[in-house]
N, C-alpha and C positions, 0 to 999 in steps of 0.2 A: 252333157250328161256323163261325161269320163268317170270312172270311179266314183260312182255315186246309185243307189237302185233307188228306185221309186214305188210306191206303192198307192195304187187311187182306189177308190172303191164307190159301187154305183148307188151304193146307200147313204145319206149324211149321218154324221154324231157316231160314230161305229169304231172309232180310232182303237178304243179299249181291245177291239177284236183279232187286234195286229201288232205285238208291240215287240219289243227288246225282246229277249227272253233273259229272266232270271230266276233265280233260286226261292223268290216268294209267290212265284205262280206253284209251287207241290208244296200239299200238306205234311208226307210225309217229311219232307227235307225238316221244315221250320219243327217236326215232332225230334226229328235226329240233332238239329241244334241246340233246342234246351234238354237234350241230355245230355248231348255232349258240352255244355255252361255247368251242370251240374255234377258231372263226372270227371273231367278232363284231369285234375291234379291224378287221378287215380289212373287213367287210360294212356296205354304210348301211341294207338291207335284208333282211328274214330271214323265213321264211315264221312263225316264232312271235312274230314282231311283229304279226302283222296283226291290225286289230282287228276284224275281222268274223270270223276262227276262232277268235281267242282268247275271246268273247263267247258264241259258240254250242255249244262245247263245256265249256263252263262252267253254261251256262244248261236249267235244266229238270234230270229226273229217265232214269235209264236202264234199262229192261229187259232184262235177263240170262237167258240162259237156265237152269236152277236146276239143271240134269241131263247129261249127253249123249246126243247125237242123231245120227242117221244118216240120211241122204234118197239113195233111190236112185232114178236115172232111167234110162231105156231110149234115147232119141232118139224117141220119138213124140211128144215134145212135149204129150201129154196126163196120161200115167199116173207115177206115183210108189208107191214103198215108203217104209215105214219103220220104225226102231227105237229103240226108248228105254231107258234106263240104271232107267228107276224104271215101273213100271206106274200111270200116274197114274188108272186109273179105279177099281184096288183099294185107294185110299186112302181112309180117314174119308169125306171129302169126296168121290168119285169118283162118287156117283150125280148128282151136279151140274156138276162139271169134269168129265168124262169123259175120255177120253185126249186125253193131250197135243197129240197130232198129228192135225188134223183135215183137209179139205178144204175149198174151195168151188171147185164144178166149170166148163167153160168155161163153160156156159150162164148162171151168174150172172155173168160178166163180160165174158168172148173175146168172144162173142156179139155184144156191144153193142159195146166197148170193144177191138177186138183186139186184143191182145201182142206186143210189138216180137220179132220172131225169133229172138232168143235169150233169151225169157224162157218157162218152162210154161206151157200157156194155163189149167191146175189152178191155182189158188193156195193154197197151204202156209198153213195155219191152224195156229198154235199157242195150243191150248185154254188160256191162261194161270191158274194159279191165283188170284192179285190179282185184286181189286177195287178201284173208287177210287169215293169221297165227294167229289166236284166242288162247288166253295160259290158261293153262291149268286151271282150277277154275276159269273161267270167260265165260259169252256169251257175243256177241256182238249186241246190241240193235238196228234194223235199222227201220230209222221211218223218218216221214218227216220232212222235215225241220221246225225245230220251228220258226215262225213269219217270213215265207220267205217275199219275196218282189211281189213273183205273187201268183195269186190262181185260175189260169191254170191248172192247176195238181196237185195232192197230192202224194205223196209216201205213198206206201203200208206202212202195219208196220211188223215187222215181229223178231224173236231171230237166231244169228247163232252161232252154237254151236262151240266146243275149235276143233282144227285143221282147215287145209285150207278149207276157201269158197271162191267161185264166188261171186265179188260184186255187183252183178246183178240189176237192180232197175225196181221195178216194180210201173208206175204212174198210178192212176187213173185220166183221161183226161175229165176236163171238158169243152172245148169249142167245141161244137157241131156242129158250122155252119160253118166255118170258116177254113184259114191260118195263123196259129200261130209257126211266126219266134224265135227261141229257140238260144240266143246268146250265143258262146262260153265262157264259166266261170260261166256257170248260176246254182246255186247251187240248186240241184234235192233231196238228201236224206242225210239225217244226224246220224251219227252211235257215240253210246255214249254204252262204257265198264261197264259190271257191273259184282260182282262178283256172282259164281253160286253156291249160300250156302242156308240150309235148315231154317229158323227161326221158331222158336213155337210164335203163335199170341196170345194176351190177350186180352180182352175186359171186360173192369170196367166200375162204374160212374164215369162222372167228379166233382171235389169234388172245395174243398175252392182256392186248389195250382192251379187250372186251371183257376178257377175264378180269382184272384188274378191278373195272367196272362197277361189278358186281362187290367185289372187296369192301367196297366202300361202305 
């Protein structure tokens, strides 16, 4: 299992829910590329040039959601409902996933940590079927989706370390008033491999070679 992750999940046919991550999972992106096919002789810069989006949305793997979902909120800022397309706790697996949609309440985090005002002080736990096989000298970075398409919710961020985790996601919800329909395919958290190794930091001036740099 050297240099290699793995990812199982307790659900069959769901693969769609987990995959590479690329640049044709956001609509926006594929709306900035036929501008930019249509503008480009005219523009020296275009936001699908840039190498820091084009890098990050390329990079790592994407959690989907496998079902649809419904989350309703009241304006109390604490309580939620919800509803799901599949009962995930009557599956095979359900004594172990249990349902989809779970909780963590203020007090494991408002509490400590309290929540910008327009987000739930609850946070949206979704019971994820996957699992992952972290190898050995690596964590796995889970964090939110970089440049999703909503911002409904954020993913937690969080490291999980080498052997098997639950790929649990934890969203911080922000629509407050409201019913907000959560389409099947809708990518929730994004997990990007990094290796778990010690480096020594240095800190100098920047000198002429950095100046220069910049010349360029």
């Amino acid at each position: 299992m050297k240099d290699k992750i793995i990812f199982k999940s307790f659900i069959p046919d769901i693969k769609f829910s987990l995959e590479k991550n690329k640049p044709i999972n956001f609509s926006w992106f594929q709306k900035a590329y036929q501008d930019y096919k249509k503008n480009f002789k005219s523009m020296t810069m275009h936001t699908v040039r840039c190498p820091g989006i084009n890098s990050i949305i390329k990079t790592g793997w994407i959690q989907k959601t496998y079902q649809d979902i419904v989350i309703t909120t009241n304006g109390d800022q604490k309580s939620f409902t919800w509803e799901s397309e599949i009962d995930q706790k009557n599956t095979k697996y359900g004594d172990i996933i249990s349902d989809y949609i779970y909780c963590h309440n203020p007090d494991q985090l408002d509490k400590f940590r309290p929540m910008d005002e327009n987000t739930l002080k609850t946070v949206v736990k979704i019971q994820s079927p996957w699992v992952v096989y972290v190898p050995k000298g690596y964590k796995l970075l889970s964090m939110p989706v970089a440049y999703n398409d909503t911002n409904v919710f954020t993913a937690a961020t969080g490291l999980l370390s080498e052997g098997i985790e639950s790929l649990n996601v934890q969203l911080y919800w922000h629509n407050l008033h409201d019913k907000t329909f959560v389409k099947k395919g809708t990518p929730i958290c994004q997990y990007i491999l990094i290796k778990d190794i010690n480096i020594t930091e240095k800190f100098e001036m920047a000198g002429n070679k950095e100046k220069n740099y910049f010349k360029q």
